[in-house]
TORPA-4810 file (N, C-alpha, C, O; in nm, 3 decimals):
<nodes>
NODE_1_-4.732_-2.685_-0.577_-4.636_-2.704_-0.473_-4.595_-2.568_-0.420_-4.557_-2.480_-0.498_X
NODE_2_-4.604_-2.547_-0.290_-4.535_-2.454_-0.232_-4.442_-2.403_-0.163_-4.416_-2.470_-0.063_X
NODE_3_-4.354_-2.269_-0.180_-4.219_-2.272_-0.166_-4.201_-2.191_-0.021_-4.268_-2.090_-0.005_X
NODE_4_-4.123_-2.229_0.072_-4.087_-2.092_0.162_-3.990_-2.040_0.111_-3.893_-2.086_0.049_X
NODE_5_-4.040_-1.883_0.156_-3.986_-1.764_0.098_-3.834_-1.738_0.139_-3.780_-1.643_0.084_X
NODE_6_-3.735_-1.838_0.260_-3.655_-1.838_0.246_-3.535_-1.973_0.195_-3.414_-1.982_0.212_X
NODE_7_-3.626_-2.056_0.133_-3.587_-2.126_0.022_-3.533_-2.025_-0.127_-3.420_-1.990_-0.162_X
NODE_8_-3.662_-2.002_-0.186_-3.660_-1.954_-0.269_-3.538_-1.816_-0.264_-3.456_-1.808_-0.356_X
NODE_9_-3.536_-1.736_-0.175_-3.432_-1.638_-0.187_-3.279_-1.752_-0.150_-3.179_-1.731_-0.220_X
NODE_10_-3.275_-1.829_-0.076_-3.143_-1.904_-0.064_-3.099_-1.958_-0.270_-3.002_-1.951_-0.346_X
NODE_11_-3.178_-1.986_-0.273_-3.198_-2.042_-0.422_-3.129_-1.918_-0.534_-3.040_-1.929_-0.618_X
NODE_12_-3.226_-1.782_-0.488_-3.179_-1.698_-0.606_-3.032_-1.659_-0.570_-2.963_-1.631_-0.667_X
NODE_13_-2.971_-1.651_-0.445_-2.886_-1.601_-0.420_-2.772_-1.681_-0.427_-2.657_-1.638_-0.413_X
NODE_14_-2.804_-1.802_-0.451_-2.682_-1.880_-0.463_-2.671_-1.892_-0.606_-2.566_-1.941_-0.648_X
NODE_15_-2.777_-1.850_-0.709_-2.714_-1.910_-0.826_-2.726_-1.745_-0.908_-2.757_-1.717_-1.023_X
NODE_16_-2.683_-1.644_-0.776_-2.654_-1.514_-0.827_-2.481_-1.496_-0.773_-2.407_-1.402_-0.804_X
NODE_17_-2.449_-1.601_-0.696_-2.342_-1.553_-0.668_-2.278_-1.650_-0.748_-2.165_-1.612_-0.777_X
NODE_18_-2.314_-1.792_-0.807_-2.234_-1.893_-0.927_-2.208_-1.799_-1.031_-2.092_-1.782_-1.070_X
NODE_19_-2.338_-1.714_-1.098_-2.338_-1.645_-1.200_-2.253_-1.538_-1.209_-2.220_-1.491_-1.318_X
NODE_20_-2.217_-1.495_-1.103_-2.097_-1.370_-1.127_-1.979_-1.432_-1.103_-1.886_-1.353_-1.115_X
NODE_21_-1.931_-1.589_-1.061_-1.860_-1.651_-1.007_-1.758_-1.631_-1.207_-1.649_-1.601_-1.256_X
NODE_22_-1.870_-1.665_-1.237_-1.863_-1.732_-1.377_-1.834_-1.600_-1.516_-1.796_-1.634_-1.629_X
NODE_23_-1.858_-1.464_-1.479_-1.854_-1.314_-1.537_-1.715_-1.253_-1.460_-1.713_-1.134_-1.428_X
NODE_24_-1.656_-1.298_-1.446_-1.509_-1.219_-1.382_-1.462_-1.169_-1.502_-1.455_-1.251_-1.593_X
NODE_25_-1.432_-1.068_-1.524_-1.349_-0.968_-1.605_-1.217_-1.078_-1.675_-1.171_-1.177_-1.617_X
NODE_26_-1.192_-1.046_-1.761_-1.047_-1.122_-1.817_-0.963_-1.049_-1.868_-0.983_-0.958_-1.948_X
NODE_27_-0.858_-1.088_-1.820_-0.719_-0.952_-1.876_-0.688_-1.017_-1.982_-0.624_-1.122_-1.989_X
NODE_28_-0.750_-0.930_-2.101_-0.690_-0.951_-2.229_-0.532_-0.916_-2.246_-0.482_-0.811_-2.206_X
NODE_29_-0.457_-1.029_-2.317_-0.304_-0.960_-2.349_-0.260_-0.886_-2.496_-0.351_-0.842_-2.566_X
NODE_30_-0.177_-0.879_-2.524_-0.138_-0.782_-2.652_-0.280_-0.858_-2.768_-0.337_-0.967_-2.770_X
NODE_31_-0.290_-0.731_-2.849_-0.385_-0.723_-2.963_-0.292_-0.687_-3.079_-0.258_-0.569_-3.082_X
NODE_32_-0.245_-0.767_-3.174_-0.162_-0.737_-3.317_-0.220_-0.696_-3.430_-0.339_-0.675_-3.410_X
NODE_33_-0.194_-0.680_-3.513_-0.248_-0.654_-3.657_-0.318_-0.512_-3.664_-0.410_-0.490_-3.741_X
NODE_34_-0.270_-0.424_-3.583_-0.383_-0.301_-3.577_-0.285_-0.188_-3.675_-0.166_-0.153_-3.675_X
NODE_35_-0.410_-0.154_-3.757_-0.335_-0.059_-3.900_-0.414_0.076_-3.811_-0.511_0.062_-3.736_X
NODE_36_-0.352_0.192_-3.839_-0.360_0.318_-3.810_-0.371_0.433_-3.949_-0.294_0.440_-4.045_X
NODE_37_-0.517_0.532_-3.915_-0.542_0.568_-4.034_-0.508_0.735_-3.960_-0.552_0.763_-3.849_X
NODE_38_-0.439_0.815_-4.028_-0.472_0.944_-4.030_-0.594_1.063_-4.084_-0.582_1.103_-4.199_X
NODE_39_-0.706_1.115_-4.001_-0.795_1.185_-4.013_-0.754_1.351_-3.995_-0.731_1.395_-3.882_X
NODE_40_-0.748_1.425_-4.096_-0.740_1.582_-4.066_-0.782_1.612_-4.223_-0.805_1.529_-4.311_X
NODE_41_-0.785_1.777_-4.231_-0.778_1.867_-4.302_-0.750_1.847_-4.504_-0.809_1.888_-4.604_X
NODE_42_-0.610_1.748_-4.471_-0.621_1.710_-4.609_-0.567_1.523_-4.604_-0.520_1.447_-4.688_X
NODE_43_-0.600_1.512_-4.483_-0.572_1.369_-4.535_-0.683_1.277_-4.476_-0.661_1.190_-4.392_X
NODE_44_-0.794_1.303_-4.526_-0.882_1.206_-4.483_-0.933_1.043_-4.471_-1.023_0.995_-4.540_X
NODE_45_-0.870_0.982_-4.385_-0.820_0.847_-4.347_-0.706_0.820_-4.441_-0.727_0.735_-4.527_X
NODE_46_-0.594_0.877_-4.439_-0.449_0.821_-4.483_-0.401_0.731_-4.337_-0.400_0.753_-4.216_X
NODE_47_-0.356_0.599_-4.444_-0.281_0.516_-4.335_-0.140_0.568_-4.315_-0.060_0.618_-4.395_X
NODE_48_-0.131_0.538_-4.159_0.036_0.592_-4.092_0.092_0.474_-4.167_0.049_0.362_-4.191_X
NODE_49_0.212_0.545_-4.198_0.365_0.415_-4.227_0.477_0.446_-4.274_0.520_0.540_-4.340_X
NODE_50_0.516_0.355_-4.232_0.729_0.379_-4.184_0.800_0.394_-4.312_0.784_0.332_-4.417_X
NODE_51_0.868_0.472_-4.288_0.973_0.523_-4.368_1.089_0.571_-4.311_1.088_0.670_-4.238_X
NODE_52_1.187_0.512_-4.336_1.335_0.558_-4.286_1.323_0.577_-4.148_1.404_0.670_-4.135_X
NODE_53_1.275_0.554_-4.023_1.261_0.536_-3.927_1.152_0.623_-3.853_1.136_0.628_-3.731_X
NODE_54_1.069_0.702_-3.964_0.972_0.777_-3.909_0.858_0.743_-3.943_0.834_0.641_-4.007_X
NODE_55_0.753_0.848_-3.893_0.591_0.785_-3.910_0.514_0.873_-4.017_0.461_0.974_-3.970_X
NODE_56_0.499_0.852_-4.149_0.410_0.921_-4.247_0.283_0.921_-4.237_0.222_0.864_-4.146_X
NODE_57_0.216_1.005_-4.357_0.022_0.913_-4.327_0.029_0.988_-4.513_0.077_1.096_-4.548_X
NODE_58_-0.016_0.914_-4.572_-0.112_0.912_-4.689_-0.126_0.783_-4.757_-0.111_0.677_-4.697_X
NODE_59_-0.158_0.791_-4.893_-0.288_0.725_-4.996_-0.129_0.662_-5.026_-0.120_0.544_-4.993_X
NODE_60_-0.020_0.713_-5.075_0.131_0.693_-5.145_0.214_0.662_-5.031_0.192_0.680_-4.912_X
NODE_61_0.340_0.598_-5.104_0.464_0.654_-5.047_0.533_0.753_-5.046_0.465_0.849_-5.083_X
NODE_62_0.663_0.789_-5.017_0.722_0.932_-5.030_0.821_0.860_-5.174_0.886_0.760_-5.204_X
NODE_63_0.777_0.981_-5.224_0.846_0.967_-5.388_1.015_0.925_-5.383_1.076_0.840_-5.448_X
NODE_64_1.060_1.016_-5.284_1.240_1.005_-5.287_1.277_0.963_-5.176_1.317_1.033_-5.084_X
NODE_65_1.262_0.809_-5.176_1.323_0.733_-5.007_1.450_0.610_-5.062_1.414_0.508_-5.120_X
NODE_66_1.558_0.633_-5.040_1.652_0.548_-5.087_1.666_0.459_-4.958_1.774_0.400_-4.948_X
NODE_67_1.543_0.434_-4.824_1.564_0.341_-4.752_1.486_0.283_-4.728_1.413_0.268_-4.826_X
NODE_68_1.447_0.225_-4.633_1.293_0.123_-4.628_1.174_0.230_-4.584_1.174_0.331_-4.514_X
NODE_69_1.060_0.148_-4.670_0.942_0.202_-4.660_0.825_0.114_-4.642_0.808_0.021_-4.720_X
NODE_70_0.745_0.135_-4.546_0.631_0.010_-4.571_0.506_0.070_-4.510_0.487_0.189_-4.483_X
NODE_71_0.444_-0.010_-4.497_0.311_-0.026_-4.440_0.315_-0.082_-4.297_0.418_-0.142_-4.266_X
NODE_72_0.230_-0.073_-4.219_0.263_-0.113_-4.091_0.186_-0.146_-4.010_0.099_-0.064_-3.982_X
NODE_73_0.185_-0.265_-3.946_0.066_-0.324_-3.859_0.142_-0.268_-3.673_0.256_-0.222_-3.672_X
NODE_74_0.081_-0.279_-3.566_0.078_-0.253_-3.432_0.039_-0.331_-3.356_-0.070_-0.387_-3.363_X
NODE_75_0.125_-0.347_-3.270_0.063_-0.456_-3.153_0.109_-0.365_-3.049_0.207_-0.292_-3.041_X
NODE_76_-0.037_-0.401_-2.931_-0.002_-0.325_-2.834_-0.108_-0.376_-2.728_-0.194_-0.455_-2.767_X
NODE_77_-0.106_-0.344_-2.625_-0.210_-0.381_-2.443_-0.258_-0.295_-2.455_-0.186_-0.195_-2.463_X
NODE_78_-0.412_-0.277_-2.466_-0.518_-0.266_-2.435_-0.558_-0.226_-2.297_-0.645_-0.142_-2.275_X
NODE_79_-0.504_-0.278_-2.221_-0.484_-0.243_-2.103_-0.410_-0.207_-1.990_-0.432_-0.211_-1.869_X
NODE_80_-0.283_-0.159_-2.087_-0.112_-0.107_-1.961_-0.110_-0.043_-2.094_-0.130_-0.079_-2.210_X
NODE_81_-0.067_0.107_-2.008_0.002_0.171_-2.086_0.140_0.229_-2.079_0.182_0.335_-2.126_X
NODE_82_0.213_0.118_-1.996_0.381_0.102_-1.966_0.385_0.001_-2.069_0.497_-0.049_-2.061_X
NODE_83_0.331_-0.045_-2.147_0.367_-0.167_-2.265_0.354_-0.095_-2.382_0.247_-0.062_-2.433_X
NODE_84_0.523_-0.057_-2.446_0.528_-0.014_-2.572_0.438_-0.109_-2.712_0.423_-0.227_-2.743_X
NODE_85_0.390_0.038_-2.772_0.363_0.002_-2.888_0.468_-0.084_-3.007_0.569_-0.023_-3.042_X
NODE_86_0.448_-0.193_-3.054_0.539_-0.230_-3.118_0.486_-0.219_-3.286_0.368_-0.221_-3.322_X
NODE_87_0.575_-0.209_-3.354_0.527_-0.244_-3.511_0.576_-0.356_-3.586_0.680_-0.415_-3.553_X
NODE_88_0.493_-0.396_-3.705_0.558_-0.507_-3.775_0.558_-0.451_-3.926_0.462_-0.381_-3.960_X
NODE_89_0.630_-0.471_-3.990_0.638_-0.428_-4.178_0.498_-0.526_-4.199_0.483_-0.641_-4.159_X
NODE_90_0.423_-0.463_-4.257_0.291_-0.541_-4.339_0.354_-0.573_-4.498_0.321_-0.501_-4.592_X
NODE_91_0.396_-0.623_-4.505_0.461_-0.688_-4.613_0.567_-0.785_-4.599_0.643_-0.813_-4.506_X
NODE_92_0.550_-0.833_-4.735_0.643_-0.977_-4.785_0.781_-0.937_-4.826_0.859_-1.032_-4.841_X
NODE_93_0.817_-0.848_-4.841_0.923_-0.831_-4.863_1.018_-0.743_-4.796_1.129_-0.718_-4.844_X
NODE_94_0.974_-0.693_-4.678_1.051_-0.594_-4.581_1.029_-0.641_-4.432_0.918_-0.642_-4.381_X
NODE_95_1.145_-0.679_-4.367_1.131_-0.725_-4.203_1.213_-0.635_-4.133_1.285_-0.560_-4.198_X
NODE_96_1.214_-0.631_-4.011_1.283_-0.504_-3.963_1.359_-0.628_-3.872_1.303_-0.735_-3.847_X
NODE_97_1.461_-0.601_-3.839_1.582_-0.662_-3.825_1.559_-0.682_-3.617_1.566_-0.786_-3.550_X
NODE_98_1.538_-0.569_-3.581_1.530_-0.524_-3.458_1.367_-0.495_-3.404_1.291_-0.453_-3.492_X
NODE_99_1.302_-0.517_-3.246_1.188_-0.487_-3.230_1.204_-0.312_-3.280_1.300_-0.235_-3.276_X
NODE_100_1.114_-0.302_-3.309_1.044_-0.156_-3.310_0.946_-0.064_-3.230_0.829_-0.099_-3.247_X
NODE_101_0.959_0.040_-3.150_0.858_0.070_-3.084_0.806_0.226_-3.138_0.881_0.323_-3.134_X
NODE_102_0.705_0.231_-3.175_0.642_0.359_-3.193_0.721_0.518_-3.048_0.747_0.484_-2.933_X
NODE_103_0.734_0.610_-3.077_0.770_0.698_-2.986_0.712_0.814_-3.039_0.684_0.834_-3.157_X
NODE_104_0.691_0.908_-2.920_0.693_1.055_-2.934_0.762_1.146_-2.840_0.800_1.088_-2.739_X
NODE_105_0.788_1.273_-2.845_0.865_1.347_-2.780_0.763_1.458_-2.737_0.721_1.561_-2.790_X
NODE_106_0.743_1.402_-2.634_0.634_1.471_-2.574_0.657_1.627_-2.490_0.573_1.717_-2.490_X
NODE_107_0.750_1.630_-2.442_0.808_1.766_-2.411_0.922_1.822_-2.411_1.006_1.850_-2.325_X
NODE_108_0.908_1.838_-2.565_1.037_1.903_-2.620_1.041_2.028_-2.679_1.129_2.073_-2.752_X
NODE_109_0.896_2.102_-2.629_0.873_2.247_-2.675_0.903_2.270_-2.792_0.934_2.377_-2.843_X
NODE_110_0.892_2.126_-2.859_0.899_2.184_-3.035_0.773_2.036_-3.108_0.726_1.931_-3.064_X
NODE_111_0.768_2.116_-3.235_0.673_1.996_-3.280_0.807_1.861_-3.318_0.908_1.904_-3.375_X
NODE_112_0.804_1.723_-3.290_0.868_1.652_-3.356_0.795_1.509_-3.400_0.708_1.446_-3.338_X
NODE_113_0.862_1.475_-3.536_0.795_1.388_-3.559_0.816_1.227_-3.493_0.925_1.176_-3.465_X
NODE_114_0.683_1.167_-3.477_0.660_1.055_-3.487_0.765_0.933_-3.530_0.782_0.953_-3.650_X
NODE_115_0.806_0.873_-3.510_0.908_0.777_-3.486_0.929_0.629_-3.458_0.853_0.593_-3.368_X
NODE_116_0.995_0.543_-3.496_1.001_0.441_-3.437_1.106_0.381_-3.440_1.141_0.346_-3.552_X
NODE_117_1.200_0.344_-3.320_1.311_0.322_-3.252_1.328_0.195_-3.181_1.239_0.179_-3.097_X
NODE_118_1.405_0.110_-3.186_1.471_0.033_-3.089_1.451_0.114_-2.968_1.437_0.236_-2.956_X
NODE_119_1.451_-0.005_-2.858_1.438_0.068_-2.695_1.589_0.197_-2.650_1.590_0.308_-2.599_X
NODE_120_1.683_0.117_-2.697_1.795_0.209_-2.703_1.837_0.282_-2.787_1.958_0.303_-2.782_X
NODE_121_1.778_0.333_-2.870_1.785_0.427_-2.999_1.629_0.535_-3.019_1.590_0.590_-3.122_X
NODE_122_1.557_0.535_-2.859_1.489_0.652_-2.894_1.559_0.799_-2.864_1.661_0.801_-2.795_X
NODE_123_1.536_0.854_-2.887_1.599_0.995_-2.908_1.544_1.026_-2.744_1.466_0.966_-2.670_X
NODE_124_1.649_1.181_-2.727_1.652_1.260_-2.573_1.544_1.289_-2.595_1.503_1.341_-2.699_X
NODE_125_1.445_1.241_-2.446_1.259_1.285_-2.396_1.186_1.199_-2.473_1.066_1.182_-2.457_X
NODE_126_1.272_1.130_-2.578_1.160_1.003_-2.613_1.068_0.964_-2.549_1.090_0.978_-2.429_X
NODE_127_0.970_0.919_-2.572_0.873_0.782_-2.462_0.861_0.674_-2.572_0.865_0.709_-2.689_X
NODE_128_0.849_0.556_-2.541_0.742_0.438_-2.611_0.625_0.390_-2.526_0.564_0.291_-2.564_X
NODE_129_0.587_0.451_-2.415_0.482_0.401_-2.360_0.427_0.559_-2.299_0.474_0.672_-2.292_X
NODE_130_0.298_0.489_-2.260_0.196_0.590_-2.266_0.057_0.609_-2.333_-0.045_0.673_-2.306_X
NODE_131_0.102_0.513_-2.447_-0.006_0.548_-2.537_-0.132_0.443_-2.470_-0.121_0.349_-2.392_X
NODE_132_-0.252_0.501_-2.537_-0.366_0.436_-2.525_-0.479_0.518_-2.605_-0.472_0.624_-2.668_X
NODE_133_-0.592_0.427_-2.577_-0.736_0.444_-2.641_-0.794_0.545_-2.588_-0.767_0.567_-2.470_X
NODE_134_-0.898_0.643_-2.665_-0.987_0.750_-2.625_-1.112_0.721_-2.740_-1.137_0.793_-2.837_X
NODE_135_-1.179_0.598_-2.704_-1.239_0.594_-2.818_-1.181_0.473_-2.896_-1.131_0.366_-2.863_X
NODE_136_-1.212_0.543_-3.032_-1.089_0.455_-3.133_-0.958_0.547_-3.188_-0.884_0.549_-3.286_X
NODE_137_-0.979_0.629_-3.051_-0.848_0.722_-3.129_-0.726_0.703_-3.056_-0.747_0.630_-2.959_X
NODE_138_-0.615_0.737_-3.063_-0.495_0.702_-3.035_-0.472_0.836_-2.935_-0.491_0.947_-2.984_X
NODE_139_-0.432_0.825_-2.794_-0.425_0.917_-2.727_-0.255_0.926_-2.631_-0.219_0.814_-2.597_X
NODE_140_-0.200_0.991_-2.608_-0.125_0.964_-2.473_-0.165_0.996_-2.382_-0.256_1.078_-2.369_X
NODE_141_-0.080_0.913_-2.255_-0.172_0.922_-2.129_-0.084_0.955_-2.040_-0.027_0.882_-1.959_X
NODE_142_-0.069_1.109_-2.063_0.026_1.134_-1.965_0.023_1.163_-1.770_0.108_1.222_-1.702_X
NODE_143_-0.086_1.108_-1.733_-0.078_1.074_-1.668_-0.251_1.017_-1.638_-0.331_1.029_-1.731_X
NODE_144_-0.300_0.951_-1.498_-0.392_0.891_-1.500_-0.517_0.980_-1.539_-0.615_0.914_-1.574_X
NODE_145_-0.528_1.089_-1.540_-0.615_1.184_-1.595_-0.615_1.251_-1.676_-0.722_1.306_-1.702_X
NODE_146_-0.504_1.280_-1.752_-0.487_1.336_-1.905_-0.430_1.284_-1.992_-0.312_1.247_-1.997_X
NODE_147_-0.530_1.276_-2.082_-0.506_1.175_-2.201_-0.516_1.290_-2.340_-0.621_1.350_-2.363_X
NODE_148_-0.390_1.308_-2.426_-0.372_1.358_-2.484_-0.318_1.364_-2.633_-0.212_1.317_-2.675_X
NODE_149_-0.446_1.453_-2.728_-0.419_1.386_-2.837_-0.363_1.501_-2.928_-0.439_1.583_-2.980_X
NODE_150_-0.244_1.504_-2.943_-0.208_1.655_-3.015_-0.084_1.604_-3.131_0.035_1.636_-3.127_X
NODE_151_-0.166_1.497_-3.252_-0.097_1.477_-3.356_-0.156_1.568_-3.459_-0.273_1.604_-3.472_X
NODE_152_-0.014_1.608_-3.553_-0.003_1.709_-3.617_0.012_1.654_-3.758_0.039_1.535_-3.741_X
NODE_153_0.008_1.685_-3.907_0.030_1.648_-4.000_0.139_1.778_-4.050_0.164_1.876_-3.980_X
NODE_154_0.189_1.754_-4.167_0.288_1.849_-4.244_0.305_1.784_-4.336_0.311_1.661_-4.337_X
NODE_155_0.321_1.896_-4.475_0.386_1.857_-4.594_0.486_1.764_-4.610_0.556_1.741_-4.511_X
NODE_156_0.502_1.724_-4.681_0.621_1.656_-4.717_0.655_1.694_-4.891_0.578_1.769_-4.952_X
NODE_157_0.757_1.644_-4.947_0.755_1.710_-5.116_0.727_1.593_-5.175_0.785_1.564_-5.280_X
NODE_158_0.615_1.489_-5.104_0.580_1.454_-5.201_0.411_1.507_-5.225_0.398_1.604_-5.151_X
NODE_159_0.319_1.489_-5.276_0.227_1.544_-5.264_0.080_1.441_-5.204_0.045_1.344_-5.270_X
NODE_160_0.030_1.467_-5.114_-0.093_1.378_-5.030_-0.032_1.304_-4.971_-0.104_1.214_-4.928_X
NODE_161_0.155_1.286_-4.922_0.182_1.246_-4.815_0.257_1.322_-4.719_0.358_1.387_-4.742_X
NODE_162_0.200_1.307_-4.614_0.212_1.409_-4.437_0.322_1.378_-4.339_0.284_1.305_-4.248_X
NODE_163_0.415_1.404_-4.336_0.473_1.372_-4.216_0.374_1.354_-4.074_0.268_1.412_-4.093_X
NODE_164_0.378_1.313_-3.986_0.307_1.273_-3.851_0.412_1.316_-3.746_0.526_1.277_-3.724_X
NODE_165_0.327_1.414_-3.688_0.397_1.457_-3.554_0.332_1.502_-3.435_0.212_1.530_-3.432_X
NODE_166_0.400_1.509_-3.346_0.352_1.575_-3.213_0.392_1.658_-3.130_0.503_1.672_-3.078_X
NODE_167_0.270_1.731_-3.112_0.299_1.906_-3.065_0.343_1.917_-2.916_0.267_1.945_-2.823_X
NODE_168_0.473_1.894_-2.905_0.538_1.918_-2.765_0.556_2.111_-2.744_0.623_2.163_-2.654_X
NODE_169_0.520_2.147_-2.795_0.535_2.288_-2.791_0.456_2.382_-2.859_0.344_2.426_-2.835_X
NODE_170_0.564_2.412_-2.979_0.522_2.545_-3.068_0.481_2.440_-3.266_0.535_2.347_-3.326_X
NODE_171_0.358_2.535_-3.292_0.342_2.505_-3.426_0.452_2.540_-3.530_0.515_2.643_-3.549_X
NODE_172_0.454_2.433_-3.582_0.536_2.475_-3.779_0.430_2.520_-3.884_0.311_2.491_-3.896_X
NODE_173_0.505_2.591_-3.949_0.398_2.666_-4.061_0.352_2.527_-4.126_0.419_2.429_-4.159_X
NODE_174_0.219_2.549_-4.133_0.169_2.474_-4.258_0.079_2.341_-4.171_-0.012_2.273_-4.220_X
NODE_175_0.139_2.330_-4.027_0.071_2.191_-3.967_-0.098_2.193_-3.934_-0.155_2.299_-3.906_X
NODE_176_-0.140_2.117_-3.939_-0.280_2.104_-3.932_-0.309_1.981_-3.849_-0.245_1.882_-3.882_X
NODE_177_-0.400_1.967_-3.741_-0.435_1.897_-3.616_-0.488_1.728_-3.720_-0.537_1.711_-3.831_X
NODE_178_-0.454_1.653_-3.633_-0.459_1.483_-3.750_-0.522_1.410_-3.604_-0.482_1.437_-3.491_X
NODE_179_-0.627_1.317_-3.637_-0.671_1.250_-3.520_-0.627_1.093_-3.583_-0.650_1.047_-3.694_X
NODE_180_-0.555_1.032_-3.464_-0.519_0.901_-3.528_-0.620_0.795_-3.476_-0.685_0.793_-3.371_X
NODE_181_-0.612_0.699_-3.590_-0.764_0.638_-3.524_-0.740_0.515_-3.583_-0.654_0.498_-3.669_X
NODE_182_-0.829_0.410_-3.528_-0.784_0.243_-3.550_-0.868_0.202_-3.672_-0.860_0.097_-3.736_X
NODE_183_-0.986_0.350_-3.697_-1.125_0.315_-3.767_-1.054_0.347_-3.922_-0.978_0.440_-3.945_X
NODE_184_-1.109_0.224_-4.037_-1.059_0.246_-4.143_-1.158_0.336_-4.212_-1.277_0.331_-4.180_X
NODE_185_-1.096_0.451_-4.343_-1.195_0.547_-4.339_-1.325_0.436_-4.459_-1.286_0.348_-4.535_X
NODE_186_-1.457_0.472_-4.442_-1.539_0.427_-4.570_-1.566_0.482_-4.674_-1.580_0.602_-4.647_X
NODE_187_-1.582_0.461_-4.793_-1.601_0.530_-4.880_-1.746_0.546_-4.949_-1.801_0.491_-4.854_X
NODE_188_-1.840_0.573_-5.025_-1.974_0.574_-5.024_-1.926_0.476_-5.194_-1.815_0.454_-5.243_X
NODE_189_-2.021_0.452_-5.226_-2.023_0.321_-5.336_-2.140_0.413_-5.418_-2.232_0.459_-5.351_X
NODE_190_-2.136_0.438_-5.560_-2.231_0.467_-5.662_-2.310_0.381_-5.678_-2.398_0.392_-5.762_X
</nodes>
């Protein structure tokens, strides 16, 4: 059987334009459960988590915390980065009373740490939005073309856990550059 050649193109073109009819992009909404690992110098994949209203990263907790401490899951858009990061306690026995939003102090010409605040209880130059993906790494996006990743680690007295901060300015003795990342670290198996 034979076809005219403007059959056959009516043909491809109509079930090229159903087929993209049918591939439209979809706006994914918030993504939850996302754990955050710290990568640098001495803490190689330590998970971030809350303590007394700030953001740690190691293997432990901090030895001397007479307030809440946990582990911590993230929900956040994927695709707006005017939609604060929120957190949830990853555990059974600690709820946080109030939403929580991850913050940094992005230009405060000093290093400060990492944080997480009620909308009305972030600190002067706070942000909670901004953040986004570079990769699987955790970036801010301070504006549509610079995306910026300048988390810092520091001692703390306990030992293999880091305070988490960000370099709005000038270095503190002892800090070392931390890439935050969604990727959990692997370990090699004997």
């Amino acid at each position: 059987m034979l076809f005219q050649a403007s059959s056959i193109l009516f043909l491809l073109g109509f079930t090229g334009v159903s087929s993209a009819a049918s591939i439209r992009p979809q706006r994914r909404t918030s993504v939850s459960d996302i754990s955050l690992w710290g990568y640098g110098a001495y803490s190689n994949g330590a998970k971030v988590f809350y303590s007394e209203g700030l953001a740690y990263i190691g293997l432990t907790g901090l030895d001397d915390v007479t307030g809440v401490q946990t582990n911590i899951t993230f929900t956040e858009d994927p695709n707006d980065t005017t939609v604060p990061w929120t957190i949830t306690a990853n555990s059974s026995t600690v709820t946080f009373n109030e939403t929580l939003y991850m913050y940094i102090v992005p230009d405060s010409g000093n290093m400060t740490q990492v944080g997480f605040a009620a909308n009305g209880s972030v600190p002067d130059g706070g942000v909670t939005t901004g953040f986004a993906w570079f990769g699987t790494s955790v970036a801010y996006a301070a504006s549509e073309s610079d995306y910026e990743m300048m988390f810092w680690g520091l001692n703390t007295t306990t030992e293999g856990v880091y305070g988490l901060y960000w370099n709005g300015g000038s270095l503190l003795d002892g800090a070392f550059p931390i890439t935050v990342k969604s990727t959990a670290p692997t370990y090699p198996t004997s």
